[in-house]
N, C-alpha and C positions, 0 to 999 in steps of 0.2 A: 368535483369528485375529490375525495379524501385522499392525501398522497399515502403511501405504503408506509408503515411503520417500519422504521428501521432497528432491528435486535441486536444491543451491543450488549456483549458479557467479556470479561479476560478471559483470553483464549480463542475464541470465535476466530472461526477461518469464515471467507468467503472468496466467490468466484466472481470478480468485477469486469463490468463489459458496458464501455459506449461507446455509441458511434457519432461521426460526426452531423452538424447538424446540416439537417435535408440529405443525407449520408454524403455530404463533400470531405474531401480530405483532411484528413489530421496532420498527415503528414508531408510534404511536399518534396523532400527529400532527404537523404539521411545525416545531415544535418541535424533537422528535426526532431527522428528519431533519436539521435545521442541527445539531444538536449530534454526530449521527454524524460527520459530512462536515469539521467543526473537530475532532473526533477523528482523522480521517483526516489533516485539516492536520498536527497534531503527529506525528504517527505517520511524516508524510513527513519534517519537519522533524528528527526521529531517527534518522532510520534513512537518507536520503539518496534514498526511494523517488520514482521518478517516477509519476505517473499518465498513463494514454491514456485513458482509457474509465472512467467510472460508469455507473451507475442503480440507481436505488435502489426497490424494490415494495413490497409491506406489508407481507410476511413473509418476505423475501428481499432479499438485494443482486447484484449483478454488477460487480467490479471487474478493469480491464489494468492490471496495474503492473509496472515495470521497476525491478529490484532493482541499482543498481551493486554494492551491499558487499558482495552473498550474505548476506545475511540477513533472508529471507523469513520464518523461524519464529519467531527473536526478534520480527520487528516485530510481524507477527501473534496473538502471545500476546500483547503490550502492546495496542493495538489493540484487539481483540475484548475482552478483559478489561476494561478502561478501559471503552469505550462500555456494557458490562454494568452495571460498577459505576453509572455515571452513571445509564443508562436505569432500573436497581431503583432506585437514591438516590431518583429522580424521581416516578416510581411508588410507592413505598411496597413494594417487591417482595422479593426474594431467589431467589436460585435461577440454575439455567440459564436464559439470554434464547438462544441458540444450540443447533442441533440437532446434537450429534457434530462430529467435526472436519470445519473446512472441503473444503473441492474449490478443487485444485490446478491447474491445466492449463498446461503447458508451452508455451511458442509459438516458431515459429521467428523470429526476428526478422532474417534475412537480408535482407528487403525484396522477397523474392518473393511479397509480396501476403496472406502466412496472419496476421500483426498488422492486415491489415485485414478479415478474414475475422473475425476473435474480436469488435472496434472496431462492425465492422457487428451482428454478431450482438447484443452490447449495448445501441449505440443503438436498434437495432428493437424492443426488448425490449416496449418501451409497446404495438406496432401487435400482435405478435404476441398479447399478454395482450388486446386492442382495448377497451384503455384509450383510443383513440382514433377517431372516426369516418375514416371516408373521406375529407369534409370537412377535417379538420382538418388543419394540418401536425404533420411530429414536432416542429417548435420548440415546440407548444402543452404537450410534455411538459416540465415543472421542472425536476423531478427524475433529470437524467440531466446529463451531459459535456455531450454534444450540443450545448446552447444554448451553450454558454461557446465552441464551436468557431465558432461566426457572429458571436461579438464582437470586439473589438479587444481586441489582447494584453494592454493596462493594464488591462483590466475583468477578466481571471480570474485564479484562483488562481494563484499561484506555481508550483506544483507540477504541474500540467496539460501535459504537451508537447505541443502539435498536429503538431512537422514531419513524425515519422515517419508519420505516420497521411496527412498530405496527400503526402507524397513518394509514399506507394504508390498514393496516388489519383492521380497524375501532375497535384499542383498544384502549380508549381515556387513561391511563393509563398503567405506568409500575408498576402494583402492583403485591400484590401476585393472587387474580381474573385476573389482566389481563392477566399473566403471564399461569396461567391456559387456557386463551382462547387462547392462542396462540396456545399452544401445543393440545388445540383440536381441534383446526383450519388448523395445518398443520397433524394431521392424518386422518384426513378429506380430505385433498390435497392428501394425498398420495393414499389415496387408489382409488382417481379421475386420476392418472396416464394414460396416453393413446398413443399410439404409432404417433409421428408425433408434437405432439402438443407443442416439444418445438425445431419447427425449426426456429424461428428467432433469438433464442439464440445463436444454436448452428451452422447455415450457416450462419448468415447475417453480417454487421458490425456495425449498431445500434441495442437499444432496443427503438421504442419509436412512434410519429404519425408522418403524415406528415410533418405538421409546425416545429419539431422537426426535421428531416431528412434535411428539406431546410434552415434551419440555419446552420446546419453542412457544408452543400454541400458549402454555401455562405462562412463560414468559413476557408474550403480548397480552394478555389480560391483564395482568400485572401492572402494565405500563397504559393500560387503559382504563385503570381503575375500574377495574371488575372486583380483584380482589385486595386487601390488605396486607401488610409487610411486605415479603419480597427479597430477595439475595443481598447482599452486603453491599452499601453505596460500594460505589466504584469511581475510579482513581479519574479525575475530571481532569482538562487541560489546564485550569486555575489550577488543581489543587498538586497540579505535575509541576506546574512552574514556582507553585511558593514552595515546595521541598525542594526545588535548585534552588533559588534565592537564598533558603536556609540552609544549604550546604554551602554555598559562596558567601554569607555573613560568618557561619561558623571556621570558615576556612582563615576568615581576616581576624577573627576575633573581634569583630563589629556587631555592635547594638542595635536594633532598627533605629534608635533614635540617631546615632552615629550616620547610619546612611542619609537620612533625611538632612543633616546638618551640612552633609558635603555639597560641593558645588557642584551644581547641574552635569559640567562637562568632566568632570573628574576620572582620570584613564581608570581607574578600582571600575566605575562603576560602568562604564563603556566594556568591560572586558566580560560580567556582568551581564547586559545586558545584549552582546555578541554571544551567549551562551544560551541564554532565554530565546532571542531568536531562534537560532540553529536548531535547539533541543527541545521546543513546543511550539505551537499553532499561537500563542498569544499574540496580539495584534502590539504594533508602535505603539499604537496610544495607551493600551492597557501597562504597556514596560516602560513608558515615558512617565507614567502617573507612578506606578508603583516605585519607581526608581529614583520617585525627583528628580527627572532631567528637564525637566519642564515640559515643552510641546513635540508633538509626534515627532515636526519636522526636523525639530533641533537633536531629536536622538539620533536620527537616518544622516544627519550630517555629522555627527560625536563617531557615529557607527563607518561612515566610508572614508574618513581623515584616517581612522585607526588601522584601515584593510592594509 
């Protein structure tokens, strides 16, 4: 069977969700979890990805994220791969930690309310699993966006955006009042919970209306060569990583030929090539080539002398 076409454009949000494989744990303890979620840091930090929404369960995650570069597959093969490696390093393990390819979901992000439709379905995630009493509020869950949304902006992640998520809630403001309506607005959601009512989340492959669904549909044709032309290329991980390279040649006042001339281990180009990591999915070998440092291995040792 033909795997799912995956639709990247700048801007595209989607609702990401796997579990682990044969649904065993992802997570073992929250160790774990911190080291996902600073996986997920970097992953943001490369790739340009915004977050709206986590949660994280014990053998599953749920993430909203909003891709400006169109590229959701690159990041996501970093990403998932990385936290693998890490989580068997940790473990003593090898193997698959992931069940099949992730789940994709599309979302409208016009601000007709379906990025808060995804946002809610996530944060509720704990009540629905009833990982939580009655008693309890959703802030009592950790492990999800949620709390970071009741703090003050300096307290969360970089990479977290609240506005779009409170603009559809009609909070014109991230204050400490708005901050309060939110958290009484989604206990209010929660206890509207109702059996069914979130199956386009959870069956469908978009969130979003018609006009919406028919842009997509127009989109996969596109990329199935149904039809001819097509939206404006879009901004690739190569072509993200040669516009750092040319901001850090123009920064030196260096030639390409300049670069090429230096020697392999040269601190310019280790500093370089510590930026190229960080700041896209390009592989060692592809930044040992482009950078003249010679072989993979000798970059990854230029790169952890320099740390």
């Amino acid at each position: 069977m033909a795997r799912k076409l995956r639709v990247e454009y700048p801007g595209a949000i989607y609702h990401l969700m796997n579990r682990g494989d044969r649904r065993e744990p992802i997570f073992k303890d929250d160790l774990d979890r911190h080291r996902f979620l600073e996986t997920l840091a970097e992953a943001c930090a490369k790739t340009s990805w915004q977050a709206h929404a986590w949660c994280l369960m014990s053998n599953h995650f749920h993430l909203v994220i909003e891709t400006p570069l169109a590229n959701l597959v690159a990041g996501m093969k970093w990403f998932l791969g990385t936290y693998t490696g890490r989580f068997n390093r940790r473990h003593k393990l090898f193997g698959h930690l992931f069940s099949g390819r992730y789940k994709a979901l599309l979302v409208d992000g016009s601000g007709n309310g379906y990025l808060r439709t995804v946002c809610d379905y996530v944060h509720l995630n704990p009540t629905r699993a009833k990982l939580l009493s009655a008693r309890q509020p959703l802030r009592s869950y950790v492990w999800s966006s949620y709390g970071h949304y009741l703090q003050a902006p300096r307290k969360r992640p970089a990479w977290l955006r609240v506005d779009r998520l409170l603009g559809e809630m009609g909070i014109p403001q991230d204050s400490r009042a708005g901050r309060r309506q939110f958290e009484l607005q989604m206990e209010q959601r929660r206890q509207r919970e109702e059996p069914g009512q979130w199956k386009s989340v959870e069956r469908g492959w978009f969130v979003g209306d018609e006009e919406f669904r028919q842009e997509l549909l127009a989109q996969m044709e596109t990329k199935l060569g149904r039809h001819h032309g097509g939206p404006e290329r879009q901004e690739t991980a190569t072509a993200r990583a040669e516009r750092l390279l040319a901001e850090e040649l123009k920064r030196r006042g260096w030639l390409a030929e300049q670069l090429e001339a230096r020697r392999k281990g040269d601190p310019e180009k280790v500093k370089i090539a510590r930026r190229l990591r960080g700041e896209t999915t390009m592989t060692l070998d592809w930044i040992a080539s482009r950078l003249n440092m010679g072989a993979a291995g000798y970059a990854a040792h230029c790169l952890r002398e320099a740390r």
